[in-house]
N, C-alpha and C positions, 0 to 999 in steps of 0.2 A: 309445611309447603301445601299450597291447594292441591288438592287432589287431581286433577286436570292435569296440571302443570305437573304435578308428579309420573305421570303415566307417560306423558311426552319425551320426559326427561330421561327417563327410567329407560325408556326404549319400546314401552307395551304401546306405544301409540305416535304416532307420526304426525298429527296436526293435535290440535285442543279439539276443535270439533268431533274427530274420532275420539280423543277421548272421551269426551263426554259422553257419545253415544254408550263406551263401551262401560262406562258408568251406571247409564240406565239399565242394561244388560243384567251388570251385578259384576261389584268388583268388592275384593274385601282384602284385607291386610292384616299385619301382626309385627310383634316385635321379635317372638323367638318361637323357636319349636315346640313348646311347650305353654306358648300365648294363646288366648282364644281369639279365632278368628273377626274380625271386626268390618259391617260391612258400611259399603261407601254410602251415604245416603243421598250426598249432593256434590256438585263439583266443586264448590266450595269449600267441603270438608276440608279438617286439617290432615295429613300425615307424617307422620315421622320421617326426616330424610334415610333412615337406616330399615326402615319397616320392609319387611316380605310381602307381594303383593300376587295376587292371584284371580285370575280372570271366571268368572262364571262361564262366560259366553264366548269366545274370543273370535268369532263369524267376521266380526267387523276389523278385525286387522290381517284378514286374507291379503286385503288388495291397498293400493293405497290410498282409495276414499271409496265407499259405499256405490260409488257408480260401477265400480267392479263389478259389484255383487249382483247389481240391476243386471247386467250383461253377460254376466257366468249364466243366470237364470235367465235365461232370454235364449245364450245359447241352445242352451241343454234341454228348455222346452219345444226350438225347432229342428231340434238333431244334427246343427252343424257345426262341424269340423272345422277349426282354421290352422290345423297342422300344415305348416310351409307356404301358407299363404301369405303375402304381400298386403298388408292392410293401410287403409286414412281414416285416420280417427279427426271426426271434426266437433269444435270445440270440447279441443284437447284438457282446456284446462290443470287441474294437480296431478290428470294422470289414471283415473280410476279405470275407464275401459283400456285405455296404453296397456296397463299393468295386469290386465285380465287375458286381453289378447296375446301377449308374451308368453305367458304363465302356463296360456291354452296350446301352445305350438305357434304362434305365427313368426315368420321370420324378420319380420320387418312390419314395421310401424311409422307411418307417415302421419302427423301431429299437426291439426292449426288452431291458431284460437286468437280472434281478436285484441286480448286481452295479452299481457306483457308478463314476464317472470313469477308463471302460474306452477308452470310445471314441478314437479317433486326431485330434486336432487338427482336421484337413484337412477329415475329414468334417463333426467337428462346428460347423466356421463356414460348412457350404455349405448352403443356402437350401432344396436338396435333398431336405435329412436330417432328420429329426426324432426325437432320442433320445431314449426312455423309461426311467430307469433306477429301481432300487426296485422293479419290478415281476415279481412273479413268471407266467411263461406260463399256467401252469394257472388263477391264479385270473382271466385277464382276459374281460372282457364286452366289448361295444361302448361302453355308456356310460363305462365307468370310463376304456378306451383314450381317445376323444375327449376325456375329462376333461384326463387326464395331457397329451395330447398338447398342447391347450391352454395349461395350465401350463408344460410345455417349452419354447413359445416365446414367454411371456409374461413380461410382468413386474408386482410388484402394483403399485397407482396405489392412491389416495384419500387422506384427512385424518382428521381426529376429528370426532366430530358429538356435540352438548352434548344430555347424556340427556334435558331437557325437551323434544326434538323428537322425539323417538321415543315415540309413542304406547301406551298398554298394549295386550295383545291383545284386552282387556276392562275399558276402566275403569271401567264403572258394572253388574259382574256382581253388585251386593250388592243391585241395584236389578229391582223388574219390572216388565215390560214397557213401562208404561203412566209410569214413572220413580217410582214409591209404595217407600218404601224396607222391603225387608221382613229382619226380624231382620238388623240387621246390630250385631254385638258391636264395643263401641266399647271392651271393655276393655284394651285395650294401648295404646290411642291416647294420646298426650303431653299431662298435665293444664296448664293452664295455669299452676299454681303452678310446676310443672320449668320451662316455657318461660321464665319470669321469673328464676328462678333460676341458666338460665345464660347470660340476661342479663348481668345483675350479677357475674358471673363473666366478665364480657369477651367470651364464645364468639359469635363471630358465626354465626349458621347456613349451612350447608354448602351453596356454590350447587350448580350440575349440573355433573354427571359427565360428562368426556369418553371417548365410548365409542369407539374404532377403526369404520369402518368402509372397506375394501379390496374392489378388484377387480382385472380383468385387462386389460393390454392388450397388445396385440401388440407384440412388438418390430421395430422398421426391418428394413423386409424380408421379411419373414414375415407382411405383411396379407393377402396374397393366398392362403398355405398353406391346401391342403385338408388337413381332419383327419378326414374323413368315415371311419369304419368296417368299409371295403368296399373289398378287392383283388383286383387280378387274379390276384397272386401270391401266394403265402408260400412263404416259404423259412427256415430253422433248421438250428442248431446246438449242442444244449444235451447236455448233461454232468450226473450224477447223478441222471437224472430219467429215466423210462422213456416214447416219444413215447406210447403208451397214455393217460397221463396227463395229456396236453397237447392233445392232437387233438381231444377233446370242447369244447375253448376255442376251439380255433382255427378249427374250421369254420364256426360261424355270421358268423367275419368275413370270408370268400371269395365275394365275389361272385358271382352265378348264371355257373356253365361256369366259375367261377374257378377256377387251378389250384395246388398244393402240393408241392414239391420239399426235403424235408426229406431232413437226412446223420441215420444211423440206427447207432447207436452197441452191439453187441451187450451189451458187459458192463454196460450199464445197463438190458438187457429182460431179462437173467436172474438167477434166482435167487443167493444168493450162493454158494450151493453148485456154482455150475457154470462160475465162473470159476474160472480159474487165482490161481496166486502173480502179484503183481506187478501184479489186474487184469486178465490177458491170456487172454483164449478160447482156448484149444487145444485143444478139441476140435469138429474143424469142420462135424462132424453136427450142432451145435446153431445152426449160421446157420440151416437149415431151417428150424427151430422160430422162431428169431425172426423169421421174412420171413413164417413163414403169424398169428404173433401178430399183426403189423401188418396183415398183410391183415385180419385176421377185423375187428378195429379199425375198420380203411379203411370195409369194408363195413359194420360196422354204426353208422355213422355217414353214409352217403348217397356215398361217394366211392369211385370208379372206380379202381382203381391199376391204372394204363399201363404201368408198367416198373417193374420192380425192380435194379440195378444194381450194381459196383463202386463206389464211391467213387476216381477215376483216382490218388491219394494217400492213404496206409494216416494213421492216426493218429499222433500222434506218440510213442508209446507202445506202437505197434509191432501196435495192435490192427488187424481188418482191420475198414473199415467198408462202408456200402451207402449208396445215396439209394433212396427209395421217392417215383414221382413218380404222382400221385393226381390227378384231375381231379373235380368235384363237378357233381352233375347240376345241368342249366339248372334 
């Protein structure tokens, strides 16, 4: 079996990707206790399905994708705490800051991402979690979030209800006030001759119409979920979209002194003109420019940036990235 697909299978690794990673690391195998150990050289290797397996490294199966890791380090370099805070992680996707913030104390985790059936298993049946997907960061409000978020852990309910019970908005608008019927054009109305006619044509008249009518209800488990609007936290991760663009969204949903720890991705705040082949920023006088664009952002938007930072893990793509961690006035 490839070795990849070994680790996955096995349990020491939750995507291929991780495996891989944890490949490079240094993974190595055997057949018995008394085998010499054998290491992995590529992900391709073969293994034995019965083989003993043994992690060099195992950093990378803390969380469950490497964005974790960005984010453990991120915290822990600006000393904050998210014990019993309420958090939105945006561009949720597999899960990697969800599963760090969890892990770290946070009570709750509010989830969105674009993008459709990203999330990791684990997260998405914990009572925890609440994933918004279809949703794009920039256009969210409060009401829409509460909306979806509802939706999310809902399910619809109801029956049909027979159209004679649903009242017009205005049954008697031909009439005034007083009920005196004023010009009301009776020419389309059905003559009695047609009535009788398709009578005699067998056609029985067409009772009421079942119309759908649905709502929401919680599903087990999730009665008690707060969906309220308001964090302590936010934290993100998003890809093709310049944070510029997102930041005027996400402010109104941070609670007063609420604060913002967003990974800051350079070849998505610049021009196309000023990245490389490949994607990749190499010219590194341009992180300058993209750390004061987010400042001027930050501030003209009501939020304080506390620290600007390395990201403790480069992209995977080789780009270097940053957190910008922002606090919003009480």
């Amino acid at each position: 079996m490839r070795a990849d697909v070994f680790l996955v299978e096995s349990g020491h690794a939750t995507t291929r990707s991780q495996a891989q990673r944890l490949i490079t690391a240094g993974v190595e195998w055997r057949l018995s206790p008394l085998s010499p150990w054998q290491k992995v050289a590529k992900n391709g290797d073969e293994i034995p399905s019965v083989a003993e397996l043994r992690l060099l490294d195992d950093a990378e199966v803390k969380y469950i994708s490497r964005g974790g890791l960005k984010l453990e380090g991120a915290l822990k370099a600006v000393g904050l705490s998210v014990t019993g805070l309420r958090c939105l992680d945006v561009g949720q996707s597999t899960g990697g800051f969800t599963d760090c913030l969890l892990q770290q104390g946070a009570v709750q985790v509010i989830g969105v991402d674009v993008g459709q059936a990203q999330l990791h298993e684990s997260l998405r049946s914990d009572v925890r979690v609440v994933c918004v997907e279809g949703l794009n960061a920039r256009s969210i409000t409060a009401q829409l979030l509460k909306e979806a978020c509802e939706q999310a852990i809902s399910d619809p309910v109801g029956g049909a209800v027979a159209d004679d019970d649903v009242q017009p908005e205005n049954p008697y608008r031909w009439m005034s006030g007083d009920g005196e019927v004023t010009d009301y054009d009776d020419s389309d109305d059905v003559s009695d001759d047609d009535i009788e006619a398709d009578a005699a044509k067998g056609a029985a008249p067409a009772g009421p119409q079942a119309t759908p009518r649905t709502g929401l209800r919680r599903r087990a488990g999730y009665e008690q979920v707060d969906t309220t609007p308001s964090f302590g936290l936010v934290v993100g991760d998003l890809s093709f979209i310049s944070l510029t663009l997102v930041l005027p969204a996400l402010v109104p949903l941070l609670a007063p002194d609420g604060q913002l720890l967003m990974l800051v991705k350079p070849q998505f705040e610049l021009q196309p003109g000023q990245v490389g082949k490949g994607g990749i920023v190499r010219d590194e006088s341009l992180y300058a420019v993209v750390e004061q664009r987010i400042r001027d952002c930050c501030a003209g938007l009501g939020l304080t940036v506390q620290a600007w930072l390395d990201s403790p893990i480069s992209g995977g793509d080789g780009n270097r990235e940053f957190f910008v961690f922002a606090r919003r006035a009480a």
